[in-house]
N, C-alpha and C positions, 0 to 999 in steps of 0.2 A: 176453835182450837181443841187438839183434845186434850186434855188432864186427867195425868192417873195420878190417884193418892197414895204416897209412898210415909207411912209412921203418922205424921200433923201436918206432912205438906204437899201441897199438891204441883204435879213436874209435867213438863212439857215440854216440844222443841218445835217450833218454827221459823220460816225461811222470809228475811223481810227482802222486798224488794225495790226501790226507788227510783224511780224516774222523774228526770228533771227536762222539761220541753218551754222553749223561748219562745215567743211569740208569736213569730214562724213558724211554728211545730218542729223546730229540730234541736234532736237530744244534744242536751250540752251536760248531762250528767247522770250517771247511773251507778247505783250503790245493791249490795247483796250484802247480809248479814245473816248469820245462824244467832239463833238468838236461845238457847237455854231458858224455859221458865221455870224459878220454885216461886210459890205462891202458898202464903200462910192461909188459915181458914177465911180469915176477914177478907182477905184480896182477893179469894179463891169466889168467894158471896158476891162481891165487888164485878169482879169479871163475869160472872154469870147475868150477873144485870147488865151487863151490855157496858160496861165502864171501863174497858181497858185501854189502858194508854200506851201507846210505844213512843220513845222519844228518837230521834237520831239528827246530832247537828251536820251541816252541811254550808260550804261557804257558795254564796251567789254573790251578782253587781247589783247595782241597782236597778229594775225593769222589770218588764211583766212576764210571769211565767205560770206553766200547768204543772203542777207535781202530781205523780199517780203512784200511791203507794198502793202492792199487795203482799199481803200473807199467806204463804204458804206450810197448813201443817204439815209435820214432817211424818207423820204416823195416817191421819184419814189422807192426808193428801188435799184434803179439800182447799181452793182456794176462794180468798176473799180482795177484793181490789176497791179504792175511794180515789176519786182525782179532786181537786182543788183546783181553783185560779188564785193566783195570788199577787200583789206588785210589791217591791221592794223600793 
């Protein structure tokens, strides 16, 4: 992500993206978010160490699924992607 420092805090924007795949491998859910960052100094320290966390709820059933979240900065552009397995 990139962060520029604007006065004590540092700003950002990136693109979240979600994919939800059942068992099968077929999408039964997909989500986009623009996501605004300001980030204090400590958070700012925090994220450079590899700490950041994005939350986003989502409703499922019960059973087993792949979720593949990525990030996409809105300024380098650069994107970053994580899949998970997970059962419910």
């Amino acid at each position: 992500m990139t962060l520029l420092r604007a006065g004590e805090q540092y700003k950002g924007r990136v693109h979240v993206y979600l994919s939800i795949f059942d068992r099968n491998g077929k999408n039964v859910g997909f989500h986009h978010r623009i996501q605004d960052l300001v980030l204090t100094p400590i958070q700012y320290a925090q994220a450079i160490a590899g700490a950041f966390r994005y939350r986003m709820a989502v409703r499922l059933n019960t059973g087993e699924f792949t979720v593949a979240m990525t990030l996409r900065d809105d300024l380098s552009r650069e994107i970053g992607t994580g899949v998970k397995k997970l059962r419910l």
